[in-house]
PDB file of N, H, CA, C and O in Angstrom:
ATOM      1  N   UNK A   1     -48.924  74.151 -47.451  1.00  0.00           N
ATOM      2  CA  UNK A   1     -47.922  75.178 -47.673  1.00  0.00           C
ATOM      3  C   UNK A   1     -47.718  75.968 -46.374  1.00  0.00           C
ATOM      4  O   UNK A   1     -48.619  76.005 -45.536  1.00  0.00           O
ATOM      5  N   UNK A   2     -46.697  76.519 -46.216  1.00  0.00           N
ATOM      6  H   UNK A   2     -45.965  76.489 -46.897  1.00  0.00           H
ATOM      7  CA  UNK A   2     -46.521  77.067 -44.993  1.00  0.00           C
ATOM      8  C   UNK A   2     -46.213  78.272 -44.845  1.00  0.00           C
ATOM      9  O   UNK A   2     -45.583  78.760 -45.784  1.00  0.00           O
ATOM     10  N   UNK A   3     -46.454  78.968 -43.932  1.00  0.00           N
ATOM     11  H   UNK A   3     -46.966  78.572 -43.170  1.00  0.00           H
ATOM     12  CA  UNK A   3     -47.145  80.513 -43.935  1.00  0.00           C
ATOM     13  C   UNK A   3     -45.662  81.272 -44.020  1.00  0.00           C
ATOM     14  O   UNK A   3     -44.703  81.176 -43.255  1.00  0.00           O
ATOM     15  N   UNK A   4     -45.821  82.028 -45.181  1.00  0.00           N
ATOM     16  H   UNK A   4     -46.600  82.106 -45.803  1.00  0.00           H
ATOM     17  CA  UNK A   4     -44.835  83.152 -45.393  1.00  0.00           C
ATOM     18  C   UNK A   4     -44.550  84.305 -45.179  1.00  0.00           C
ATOM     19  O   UNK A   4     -45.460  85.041 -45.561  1.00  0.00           O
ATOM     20  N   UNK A   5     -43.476  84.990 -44.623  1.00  0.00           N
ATOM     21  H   UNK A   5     -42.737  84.392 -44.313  1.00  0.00           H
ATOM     22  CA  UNK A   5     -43.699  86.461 -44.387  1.00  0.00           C
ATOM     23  C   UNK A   5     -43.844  87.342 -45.835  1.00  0.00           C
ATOM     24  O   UNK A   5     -43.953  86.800 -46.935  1.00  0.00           O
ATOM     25  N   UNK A   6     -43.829  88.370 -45.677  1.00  0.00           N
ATOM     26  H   UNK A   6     -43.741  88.810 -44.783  1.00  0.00           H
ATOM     27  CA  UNK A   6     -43.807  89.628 -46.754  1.00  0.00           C
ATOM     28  C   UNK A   6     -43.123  90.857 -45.930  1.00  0.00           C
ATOM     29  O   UNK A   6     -43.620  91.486 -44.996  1.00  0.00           O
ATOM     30  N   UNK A   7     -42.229  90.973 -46.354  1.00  0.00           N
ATOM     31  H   UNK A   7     -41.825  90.462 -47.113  1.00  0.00           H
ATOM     32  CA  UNK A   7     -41.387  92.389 -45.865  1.00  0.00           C
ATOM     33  C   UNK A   7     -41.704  93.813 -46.663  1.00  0.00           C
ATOM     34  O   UNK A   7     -42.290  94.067 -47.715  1.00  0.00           O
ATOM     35  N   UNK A   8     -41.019  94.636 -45.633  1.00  0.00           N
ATOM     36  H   UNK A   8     -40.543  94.429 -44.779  1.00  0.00           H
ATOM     37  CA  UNK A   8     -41.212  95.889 -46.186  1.00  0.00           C
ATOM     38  C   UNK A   8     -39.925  96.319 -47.164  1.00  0.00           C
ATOM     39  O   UNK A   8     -38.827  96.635 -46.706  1.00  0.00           O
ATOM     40  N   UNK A   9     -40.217  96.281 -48.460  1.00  0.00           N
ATOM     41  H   UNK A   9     -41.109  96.025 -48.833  1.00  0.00           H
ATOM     42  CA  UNK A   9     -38.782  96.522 -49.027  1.00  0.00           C
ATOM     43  C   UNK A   9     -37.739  97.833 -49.006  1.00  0.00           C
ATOM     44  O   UNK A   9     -37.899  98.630 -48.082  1.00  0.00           O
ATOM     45  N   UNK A  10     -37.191  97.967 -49.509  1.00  0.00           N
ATOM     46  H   UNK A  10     -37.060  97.320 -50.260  1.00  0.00           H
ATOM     47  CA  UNK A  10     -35.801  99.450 -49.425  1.00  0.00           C
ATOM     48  C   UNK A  10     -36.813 100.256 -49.736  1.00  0.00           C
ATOM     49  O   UNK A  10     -37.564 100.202 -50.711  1.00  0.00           O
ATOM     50  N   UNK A  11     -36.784 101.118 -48.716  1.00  0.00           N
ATOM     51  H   UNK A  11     -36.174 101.162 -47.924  1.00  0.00           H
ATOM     52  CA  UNK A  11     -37.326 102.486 -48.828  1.00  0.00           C
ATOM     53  C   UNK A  11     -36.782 103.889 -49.198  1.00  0.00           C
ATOM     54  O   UNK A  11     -37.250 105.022 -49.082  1.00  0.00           O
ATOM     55  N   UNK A  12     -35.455 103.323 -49.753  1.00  0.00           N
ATOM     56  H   UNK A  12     -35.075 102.403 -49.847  1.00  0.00           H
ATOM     57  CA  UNK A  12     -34.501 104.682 -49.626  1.00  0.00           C
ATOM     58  C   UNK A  12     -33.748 105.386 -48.840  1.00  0.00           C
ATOM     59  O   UNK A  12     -32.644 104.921 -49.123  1.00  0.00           O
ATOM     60  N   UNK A  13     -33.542 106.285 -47.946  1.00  0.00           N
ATOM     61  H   UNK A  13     -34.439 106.662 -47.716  1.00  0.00           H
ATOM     62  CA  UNK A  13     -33.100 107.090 -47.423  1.00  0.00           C
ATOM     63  C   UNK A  13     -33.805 107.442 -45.818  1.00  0.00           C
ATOM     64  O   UNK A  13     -33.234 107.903 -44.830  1.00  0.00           O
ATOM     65  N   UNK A  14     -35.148 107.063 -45.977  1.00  0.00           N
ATOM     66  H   UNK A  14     -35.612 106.688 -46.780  1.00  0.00           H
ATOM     67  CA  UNK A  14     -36.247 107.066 -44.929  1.00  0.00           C
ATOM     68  C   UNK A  14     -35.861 105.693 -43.371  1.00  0.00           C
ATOM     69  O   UNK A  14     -35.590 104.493 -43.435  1.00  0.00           O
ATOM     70  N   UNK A  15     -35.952 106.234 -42.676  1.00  0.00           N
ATOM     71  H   UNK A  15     -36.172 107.209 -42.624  1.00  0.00           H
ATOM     72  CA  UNK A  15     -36.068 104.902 -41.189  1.00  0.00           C
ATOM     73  C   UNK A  15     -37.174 104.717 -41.392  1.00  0.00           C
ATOM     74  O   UNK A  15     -37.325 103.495 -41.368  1.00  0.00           O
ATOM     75  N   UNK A  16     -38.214 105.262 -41.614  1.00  0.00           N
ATOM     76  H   UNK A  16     -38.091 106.255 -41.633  1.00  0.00           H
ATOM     77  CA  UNK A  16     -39.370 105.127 -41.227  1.00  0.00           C
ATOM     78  C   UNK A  16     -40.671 105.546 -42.119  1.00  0.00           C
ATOM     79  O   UNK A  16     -40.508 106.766 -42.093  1.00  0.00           O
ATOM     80  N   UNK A  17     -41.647 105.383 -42.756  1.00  0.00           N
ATOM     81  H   UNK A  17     -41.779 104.392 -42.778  1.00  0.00           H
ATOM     82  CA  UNK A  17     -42.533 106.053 -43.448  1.00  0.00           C
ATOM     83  C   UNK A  17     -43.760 105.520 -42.939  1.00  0.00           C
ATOM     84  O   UNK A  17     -43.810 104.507 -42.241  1.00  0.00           O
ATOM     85  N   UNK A  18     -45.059 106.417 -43.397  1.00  0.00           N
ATOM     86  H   UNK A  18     -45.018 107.240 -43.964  1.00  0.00           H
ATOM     87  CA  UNK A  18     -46.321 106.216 -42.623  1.00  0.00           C
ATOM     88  C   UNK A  18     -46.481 105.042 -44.095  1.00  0.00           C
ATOM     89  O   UNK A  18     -45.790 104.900 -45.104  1.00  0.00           O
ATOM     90  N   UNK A  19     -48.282 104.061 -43.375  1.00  0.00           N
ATOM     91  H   UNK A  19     -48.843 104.177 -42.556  1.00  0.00           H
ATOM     92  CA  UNK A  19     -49.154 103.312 -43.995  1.00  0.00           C
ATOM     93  C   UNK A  19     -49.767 104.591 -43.988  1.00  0.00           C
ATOM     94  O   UNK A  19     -49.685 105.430 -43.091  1.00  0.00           O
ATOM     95  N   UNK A  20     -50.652 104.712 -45.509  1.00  0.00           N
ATOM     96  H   UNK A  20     -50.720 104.031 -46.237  1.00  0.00           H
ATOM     97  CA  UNK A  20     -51.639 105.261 -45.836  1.00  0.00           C
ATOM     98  C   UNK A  20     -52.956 104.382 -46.803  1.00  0.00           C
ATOM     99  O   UNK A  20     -53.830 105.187 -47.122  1.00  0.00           O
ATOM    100  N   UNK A  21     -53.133 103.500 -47.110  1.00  0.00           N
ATOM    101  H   UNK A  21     -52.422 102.846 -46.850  1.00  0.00           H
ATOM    102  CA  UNK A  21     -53.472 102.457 -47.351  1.00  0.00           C
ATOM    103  C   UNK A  21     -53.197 101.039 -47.090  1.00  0.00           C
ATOM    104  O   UNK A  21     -52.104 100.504 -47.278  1.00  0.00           O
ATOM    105  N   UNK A  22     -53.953 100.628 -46.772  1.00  0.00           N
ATOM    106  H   UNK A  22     -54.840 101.063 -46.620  1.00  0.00           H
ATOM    107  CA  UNK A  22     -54.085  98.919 -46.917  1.00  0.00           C
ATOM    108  C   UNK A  22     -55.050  98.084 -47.725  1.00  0.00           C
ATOM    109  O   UNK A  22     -56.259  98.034 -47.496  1.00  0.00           O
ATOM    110  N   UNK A  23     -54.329  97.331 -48.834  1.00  0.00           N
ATOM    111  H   UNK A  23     -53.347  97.372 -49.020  1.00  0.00           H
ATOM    112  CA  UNK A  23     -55.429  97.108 -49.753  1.00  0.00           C
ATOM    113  C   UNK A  23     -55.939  95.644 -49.710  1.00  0.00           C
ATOM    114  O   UNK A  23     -56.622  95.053 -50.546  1.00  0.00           O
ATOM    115  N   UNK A  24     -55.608  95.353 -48.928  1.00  0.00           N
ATOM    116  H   UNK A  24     -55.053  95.833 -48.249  1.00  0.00           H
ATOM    117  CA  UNK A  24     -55.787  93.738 -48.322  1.00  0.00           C
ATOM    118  C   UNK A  24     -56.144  93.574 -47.471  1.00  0.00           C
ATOM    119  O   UNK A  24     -56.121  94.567 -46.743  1.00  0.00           O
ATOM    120  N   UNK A  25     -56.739  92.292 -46.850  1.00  0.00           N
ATOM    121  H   UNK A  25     -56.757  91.486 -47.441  1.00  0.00           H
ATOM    122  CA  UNK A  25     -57.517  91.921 -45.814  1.00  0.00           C
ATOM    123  C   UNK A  25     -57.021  90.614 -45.116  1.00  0.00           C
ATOM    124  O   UNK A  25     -56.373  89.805 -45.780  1.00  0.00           O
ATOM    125  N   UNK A  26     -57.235  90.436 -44.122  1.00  0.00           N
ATOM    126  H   UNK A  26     -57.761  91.093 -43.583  1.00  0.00           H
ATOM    127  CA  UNK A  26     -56.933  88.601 -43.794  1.00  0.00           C
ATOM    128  C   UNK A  26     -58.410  87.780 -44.643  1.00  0.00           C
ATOM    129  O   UNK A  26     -59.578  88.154 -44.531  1.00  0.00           O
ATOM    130  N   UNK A  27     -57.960  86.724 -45.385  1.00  0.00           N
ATOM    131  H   UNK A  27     -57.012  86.420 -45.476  1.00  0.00           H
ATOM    132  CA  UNK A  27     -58.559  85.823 -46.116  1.00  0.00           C
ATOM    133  C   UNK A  27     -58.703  86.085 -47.561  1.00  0.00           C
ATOM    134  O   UNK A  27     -59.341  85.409 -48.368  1.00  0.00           O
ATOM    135  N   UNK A  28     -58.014  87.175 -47.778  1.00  0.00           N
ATOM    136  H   UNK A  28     -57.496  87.724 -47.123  1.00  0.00           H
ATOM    137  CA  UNK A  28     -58.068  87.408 -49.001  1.00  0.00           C
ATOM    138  C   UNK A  28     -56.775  86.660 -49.919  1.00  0.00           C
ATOM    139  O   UNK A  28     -55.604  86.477 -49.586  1.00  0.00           O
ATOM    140  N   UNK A  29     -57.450  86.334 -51.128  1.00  0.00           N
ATOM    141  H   UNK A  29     -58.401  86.483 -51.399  1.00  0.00           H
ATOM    142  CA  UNK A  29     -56.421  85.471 -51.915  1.00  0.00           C
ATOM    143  C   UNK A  29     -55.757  86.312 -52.840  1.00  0.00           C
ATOM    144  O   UNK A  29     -56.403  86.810 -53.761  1.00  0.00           O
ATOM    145  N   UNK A  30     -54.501  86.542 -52.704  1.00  0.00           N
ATOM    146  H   UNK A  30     -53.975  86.138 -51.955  1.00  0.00           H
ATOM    147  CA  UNK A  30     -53.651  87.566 -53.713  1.00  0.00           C
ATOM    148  C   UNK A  30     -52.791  86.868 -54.593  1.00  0.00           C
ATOM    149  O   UNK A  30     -52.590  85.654 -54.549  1.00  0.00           O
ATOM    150  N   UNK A  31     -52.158  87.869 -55.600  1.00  0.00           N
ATOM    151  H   UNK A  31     -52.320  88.855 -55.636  1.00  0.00           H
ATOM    152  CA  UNK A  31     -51.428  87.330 -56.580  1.00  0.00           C
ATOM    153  C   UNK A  31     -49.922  87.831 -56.305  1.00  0.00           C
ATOM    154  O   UNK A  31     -49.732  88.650 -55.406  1.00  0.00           O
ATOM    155  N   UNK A  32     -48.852  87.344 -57.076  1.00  0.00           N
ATOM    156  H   UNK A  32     -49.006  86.679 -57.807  1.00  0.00           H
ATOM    157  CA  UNK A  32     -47.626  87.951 -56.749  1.00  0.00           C
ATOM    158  C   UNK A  32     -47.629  89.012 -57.738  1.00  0.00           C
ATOM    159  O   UNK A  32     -47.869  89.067 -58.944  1.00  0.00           O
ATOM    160  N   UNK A  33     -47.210  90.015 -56.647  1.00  0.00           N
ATOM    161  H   UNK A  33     -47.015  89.971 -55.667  1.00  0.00           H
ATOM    162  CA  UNK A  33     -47.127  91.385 -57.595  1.00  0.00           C
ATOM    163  C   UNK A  33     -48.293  92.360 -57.390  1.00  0.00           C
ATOM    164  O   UNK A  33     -48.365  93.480 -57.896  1.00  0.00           O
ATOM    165  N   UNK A  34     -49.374  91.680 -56.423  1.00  0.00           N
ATOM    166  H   UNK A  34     -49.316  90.770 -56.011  1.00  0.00           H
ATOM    167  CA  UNK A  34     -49.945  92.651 -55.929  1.00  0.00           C
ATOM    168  C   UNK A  34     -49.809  93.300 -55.343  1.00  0.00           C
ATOM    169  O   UNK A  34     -49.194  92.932 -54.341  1.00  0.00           O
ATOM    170  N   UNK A  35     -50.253  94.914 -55.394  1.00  0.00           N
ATOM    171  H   UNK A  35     -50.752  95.213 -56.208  1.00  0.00           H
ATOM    172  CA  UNK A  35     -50.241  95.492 -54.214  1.00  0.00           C
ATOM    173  C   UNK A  35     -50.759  95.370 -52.939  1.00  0.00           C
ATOM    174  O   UNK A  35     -51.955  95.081 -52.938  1.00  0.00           O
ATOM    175  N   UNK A  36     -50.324  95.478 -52.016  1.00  0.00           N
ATOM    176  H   UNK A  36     -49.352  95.713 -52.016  1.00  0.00           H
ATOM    177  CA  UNK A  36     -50.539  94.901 -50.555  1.00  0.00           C
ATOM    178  C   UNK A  36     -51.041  96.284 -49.695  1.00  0.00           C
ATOM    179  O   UNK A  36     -52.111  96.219 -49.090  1.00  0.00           O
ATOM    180  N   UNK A  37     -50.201  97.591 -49.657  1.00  0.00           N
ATOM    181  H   UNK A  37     -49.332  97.644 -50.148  1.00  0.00           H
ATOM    182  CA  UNK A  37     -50.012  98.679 -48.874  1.00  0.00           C
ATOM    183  C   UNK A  37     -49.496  99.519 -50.063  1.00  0.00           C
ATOM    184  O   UNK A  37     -48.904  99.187 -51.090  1.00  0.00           O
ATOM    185  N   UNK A  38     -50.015 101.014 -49.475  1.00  0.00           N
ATOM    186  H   UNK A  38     -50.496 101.284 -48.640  1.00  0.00           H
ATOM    187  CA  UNK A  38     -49.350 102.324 -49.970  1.00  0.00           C
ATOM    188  C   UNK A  38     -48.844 102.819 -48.787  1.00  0.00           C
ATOM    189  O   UNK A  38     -49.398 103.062 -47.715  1.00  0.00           O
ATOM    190  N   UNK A  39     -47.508 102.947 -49.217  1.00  0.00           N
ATOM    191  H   UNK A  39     -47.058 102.749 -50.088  1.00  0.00           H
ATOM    192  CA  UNK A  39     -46.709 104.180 -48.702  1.00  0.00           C
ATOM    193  C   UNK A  39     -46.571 106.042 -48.661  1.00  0.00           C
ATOM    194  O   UNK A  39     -46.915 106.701 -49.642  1.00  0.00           O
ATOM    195  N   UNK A  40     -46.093 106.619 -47.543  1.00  0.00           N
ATOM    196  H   UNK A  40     -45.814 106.083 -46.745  1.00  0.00           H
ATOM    197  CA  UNK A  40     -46.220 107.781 -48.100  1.00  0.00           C
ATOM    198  C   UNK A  40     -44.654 108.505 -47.143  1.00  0.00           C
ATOM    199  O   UNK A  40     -44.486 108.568 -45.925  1.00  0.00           O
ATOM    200  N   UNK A  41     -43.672 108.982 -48.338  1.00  0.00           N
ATOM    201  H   UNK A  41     -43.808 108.930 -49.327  1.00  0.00           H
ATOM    202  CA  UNK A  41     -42.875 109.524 -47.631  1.00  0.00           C
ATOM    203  C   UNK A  41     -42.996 111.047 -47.918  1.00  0.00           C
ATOM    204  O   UNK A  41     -43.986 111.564 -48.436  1.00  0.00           O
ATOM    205  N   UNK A  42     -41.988 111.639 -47.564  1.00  0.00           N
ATOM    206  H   UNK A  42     -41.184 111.219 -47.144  1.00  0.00           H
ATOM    207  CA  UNK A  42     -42.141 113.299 -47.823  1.00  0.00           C
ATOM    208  C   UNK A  42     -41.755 113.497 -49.514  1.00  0.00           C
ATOM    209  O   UNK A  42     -41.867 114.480 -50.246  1.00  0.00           O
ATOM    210  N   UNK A  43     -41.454 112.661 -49.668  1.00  0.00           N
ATOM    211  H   UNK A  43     -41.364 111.862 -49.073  1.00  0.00           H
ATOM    212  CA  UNK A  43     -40.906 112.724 -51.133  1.00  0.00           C
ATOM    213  C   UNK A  43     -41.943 112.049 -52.394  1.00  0.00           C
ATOM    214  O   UNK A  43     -42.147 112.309 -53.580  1.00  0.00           O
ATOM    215  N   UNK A  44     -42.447 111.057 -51.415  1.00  0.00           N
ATOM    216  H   UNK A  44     -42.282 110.846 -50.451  1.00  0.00           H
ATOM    217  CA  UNK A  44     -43.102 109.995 -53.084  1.00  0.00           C
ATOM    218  C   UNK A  44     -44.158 109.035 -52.262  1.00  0.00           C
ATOM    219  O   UNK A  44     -43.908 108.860 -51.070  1.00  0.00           O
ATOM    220  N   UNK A  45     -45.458 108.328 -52.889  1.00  0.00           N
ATOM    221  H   UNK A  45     -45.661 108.470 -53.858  1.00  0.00           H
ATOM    222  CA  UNK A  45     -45.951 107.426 -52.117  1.00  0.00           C
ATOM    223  C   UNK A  45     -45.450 106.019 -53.165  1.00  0.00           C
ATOM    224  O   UNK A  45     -45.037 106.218 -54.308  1.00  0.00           O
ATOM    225  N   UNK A  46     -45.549 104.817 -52.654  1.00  0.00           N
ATOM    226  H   UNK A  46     -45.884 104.656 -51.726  1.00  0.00           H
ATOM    227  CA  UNK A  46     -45.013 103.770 -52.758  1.00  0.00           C
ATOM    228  C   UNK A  46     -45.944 102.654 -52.595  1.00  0.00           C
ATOM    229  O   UNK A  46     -46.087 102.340 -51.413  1.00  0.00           O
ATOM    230  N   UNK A  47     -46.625 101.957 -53.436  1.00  0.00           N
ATOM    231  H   UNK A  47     -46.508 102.212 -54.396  1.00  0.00           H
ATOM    232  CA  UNK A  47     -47.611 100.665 -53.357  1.00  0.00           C
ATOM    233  C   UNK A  47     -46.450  99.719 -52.756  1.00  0.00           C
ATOM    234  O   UNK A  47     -45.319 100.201 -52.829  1.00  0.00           O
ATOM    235  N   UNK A  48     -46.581  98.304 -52.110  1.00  0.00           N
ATOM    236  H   UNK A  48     -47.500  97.912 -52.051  1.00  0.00           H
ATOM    237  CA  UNK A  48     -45.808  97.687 -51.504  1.00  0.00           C
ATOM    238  C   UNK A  48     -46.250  95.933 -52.312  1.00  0.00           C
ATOM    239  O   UNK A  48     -46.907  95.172 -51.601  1.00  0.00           O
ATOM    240  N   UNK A  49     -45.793  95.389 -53.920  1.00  0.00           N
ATOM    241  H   UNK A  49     -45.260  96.007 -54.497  1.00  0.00           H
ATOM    242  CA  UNK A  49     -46.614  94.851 -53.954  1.00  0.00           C
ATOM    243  C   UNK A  49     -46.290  93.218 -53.136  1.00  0.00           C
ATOM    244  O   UNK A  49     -45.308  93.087 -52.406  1.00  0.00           O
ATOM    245  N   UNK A  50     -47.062  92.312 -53.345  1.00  0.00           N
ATOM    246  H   UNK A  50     -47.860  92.418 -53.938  1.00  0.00           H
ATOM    247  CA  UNK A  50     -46.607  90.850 -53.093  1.00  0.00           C
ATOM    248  C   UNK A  50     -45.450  89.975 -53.694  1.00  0.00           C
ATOM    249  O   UNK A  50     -45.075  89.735 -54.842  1.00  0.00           O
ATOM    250  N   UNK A  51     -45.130  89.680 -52.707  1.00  0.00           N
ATOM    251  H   UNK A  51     -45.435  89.876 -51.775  1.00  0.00           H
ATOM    252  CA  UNK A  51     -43.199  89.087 -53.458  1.00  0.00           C
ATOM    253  C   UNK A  51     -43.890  87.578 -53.436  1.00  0.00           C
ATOM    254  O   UNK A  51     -42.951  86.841 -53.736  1.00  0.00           O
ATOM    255  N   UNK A  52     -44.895  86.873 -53.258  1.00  0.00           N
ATOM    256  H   UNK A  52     -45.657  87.472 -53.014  1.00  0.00           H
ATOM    257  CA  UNK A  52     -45.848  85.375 -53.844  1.00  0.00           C
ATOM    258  C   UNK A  52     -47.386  85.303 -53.832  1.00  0.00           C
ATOM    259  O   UNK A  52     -48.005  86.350 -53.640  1.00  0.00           O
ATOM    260  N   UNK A  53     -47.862  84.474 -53.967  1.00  0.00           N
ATOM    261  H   UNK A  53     -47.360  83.624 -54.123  1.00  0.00           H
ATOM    262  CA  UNK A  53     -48.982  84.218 -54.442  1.00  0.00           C
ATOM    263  C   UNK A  53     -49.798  83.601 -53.019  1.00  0.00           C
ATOM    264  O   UNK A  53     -49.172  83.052 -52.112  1.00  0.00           O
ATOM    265  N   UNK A  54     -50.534  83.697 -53.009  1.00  0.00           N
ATOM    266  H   UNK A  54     -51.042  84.143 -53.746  1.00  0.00           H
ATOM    267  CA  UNK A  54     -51.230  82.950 -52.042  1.00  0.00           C
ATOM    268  C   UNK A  54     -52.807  83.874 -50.483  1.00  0.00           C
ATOM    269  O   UNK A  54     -53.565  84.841 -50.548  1.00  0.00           O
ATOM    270  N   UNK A  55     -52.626  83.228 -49.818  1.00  0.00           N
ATOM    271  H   UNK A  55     -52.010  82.442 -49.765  1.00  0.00           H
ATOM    272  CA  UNK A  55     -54.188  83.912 -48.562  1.00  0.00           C
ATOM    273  C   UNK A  55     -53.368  84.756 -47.853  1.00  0.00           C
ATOM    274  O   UNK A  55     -52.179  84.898 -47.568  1.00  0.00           O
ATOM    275  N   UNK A  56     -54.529  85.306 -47.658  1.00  0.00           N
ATOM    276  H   UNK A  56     -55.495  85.190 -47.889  1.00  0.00           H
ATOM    277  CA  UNK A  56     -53.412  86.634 -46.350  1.00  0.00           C
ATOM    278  C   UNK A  56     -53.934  85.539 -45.065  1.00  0.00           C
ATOM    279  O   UNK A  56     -54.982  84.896 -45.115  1.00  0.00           O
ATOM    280  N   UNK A  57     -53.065  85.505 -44.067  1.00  0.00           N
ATOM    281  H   UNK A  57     -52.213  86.027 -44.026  1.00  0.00           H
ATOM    282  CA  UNK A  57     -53.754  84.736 -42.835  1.00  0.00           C
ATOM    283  C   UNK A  57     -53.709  85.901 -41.810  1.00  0.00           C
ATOM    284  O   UNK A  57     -54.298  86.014 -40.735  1.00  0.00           O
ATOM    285  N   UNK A  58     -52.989  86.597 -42.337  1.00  0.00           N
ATOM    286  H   UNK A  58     -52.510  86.505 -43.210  1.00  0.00           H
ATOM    287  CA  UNK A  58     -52.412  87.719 -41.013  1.00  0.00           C
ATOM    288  C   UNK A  58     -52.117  89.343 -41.278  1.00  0.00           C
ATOM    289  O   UNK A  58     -50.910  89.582 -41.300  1.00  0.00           O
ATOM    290  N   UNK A  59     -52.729  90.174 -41.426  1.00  0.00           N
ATOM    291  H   UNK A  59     -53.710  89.981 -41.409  1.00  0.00           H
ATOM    292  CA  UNK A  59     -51.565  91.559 -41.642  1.00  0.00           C
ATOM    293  C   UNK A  59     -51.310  92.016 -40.219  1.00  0.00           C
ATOM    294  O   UNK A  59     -52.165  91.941 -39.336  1.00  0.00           O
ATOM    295  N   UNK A  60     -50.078  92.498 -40.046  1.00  0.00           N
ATOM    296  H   UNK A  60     -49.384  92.559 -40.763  1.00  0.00           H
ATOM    297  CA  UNK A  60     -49.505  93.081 -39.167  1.00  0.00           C
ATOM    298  C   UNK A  60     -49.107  94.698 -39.182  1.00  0.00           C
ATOM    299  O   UNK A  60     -48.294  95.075 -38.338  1.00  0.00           O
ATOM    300  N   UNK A  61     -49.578  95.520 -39.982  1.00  0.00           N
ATOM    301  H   UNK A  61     -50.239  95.214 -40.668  1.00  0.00           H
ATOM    302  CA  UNK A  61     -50.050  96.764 -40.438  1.00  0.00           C
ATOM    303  C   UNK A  61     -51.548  97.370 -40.641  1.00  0.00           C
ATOM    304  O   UNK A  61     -52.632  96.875 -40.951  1.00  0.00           O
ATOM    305  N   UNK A  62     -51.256  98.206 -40.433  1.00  0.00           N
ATOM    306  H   UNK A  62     -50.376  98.608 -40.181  1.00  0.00           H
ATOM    307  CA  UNK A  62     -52.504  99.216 -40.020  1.00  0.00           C
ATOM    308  C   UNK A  62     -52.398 100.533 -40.737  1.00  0.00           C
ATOM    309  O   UNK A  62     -51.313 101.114 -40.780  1.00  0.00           O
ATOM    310  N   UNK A  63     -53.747 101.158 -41.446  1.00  0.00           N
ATOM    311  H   UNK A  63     -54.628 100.686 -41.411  1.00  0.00           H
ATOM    312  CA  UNK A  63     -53.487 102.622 -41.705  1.00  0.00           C
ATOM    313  C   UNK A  63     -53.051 103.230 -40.615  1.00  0.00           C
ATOM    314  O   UNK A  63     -53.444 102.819 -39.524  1.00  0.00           O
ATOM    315  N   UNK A  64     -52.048 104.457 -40.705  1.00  0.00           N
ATOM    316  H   UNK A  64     -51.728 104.792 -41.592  1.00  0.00           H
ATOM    317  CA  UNK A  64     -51.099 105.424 -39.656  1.00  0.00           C
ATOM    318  C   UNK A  64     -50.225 104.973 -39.244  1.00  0.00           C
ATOM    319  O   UNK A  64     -49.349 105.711 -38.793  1.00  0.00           O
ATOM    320  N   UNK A  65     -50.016 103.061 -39.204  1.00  0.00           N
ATOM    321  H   UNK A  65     -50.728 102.462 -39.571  1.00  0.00           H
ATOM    322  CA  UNK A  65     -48.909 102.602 -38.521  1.00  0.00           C
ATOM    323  C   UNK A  65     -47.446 103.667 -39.146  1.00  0.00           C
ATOM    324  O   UNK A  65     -47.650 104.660 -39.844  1.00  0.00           O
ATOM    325  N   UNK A  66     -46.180 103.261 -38.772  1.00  0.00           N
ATOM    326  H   UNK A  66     -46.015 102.454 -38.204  1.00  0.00           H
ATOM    327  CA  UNK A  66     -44.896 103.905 -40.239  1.00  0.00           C
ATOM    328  C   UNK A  66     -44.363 102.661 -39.259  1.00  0.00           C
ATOM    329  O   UNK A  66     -44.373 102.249 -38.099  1.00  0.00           O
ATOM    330  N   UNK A  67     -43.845 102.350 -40.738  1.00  0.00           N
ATOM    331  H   UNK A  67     -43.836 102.685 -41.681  1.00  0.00           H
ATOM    332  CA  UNK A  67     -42.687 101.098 -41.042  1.00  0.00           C
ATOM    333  C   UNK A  67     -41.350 101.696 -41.381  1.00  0.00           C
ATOM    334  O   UNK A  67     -40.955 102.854 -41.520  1.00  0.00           O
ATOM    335  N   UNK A  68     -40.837 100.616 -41.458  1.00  0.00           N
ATOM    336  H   UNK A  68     -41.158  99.676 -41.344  1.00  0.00           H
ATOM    337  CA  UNK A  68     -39.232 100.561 -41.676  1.00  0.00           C
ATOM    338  C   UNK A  68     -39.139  99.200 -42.625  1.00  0.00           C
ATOM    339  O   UNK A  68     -39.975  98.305 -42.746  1.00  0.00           O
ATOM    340  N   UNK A  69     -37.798  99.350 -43.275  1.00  0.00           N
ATOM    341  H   UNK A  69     -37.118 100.077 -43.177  1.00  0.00           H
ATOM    342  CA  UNK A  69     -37.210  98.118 -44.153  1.00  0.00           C
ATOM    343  C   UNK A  69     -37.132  97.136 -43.623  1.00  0.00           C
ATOM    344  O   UNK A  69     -36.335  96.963 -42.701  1.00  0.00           O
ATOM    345  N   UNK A  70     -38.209  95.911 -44.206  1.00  0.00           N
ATOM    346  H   UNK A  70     -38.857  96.051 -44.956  1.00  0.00           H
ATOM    347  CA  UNK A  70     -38.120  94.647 -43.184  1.00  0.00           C
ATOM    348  C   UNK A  70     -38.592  94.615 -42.344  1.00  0.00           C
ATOM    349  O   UNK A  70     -38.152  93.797 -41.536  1.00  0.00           O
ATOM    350  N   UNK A  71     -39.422  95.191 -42.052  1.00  0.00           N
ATOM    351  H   UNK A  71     -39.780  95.855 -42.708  1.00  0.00           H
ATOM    352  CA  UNK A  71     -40.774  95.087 -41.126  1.00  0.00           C
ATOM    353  C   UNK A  71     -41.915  94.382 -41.942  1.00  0.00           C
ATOM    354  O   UNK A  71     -42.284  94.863 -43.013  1.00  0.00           O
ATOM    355  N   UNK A  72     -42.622  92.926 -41.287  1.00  0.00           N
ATOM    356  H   UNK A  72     -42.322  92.535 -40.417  1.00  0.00           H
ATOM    357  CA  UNK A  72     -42.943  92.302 -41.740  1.00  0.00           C
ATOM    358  C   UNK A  72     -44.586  92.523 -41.740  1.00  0.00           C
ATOM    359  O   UNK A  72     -45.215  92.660 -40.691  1.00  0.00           O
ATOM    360  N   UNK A  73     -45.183  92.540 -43.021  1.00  0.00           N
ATOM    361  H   UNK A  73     -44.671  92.429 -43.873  1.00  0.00           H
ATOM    362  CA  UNK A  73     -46.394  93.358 -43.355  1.00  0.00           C
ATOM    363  C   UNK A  73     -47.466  92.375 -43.153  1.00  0.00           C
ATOM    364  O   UNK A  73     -48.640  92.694 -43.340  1.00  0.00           O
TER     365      UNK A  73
END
């Protein structure tokens, strides 16, 4: 199978919001619909979950990082 991204979905109104969690690891085996990351805007925090199933090989987020829509997690 071949390695898939995971995006950051519509955030609303925000360019940008902080990581305040990361609940995943590289090698970890997830489900679709898991949560991956919490969000935190001035308004609301936001779990980020998995749009498939399968190993993390890679995260490209960090607690404190801030993302944007489509920034690939």
């Amino acid at each position: 199978m071949a390695a898939q991204e995971i995006k950051v979905p519509d955030i609303g109104d925000f360019d940008s919001v902080e990581v305040i969690e990361v609940l995943v690891s590289k090698g970890d085996t997830i489900e679709q619909e898991q949560p991956l990351i919490t969000l935190e805007s001035d308004k609301a925090t936001l779990e980020v979950p998995s749009t498939i199933a399968g190993k993390i090989t890679e995260m490209k987020v960090s607690e404190g990082d801030n993302v944007s829509e489509g920034d690939v997690i």
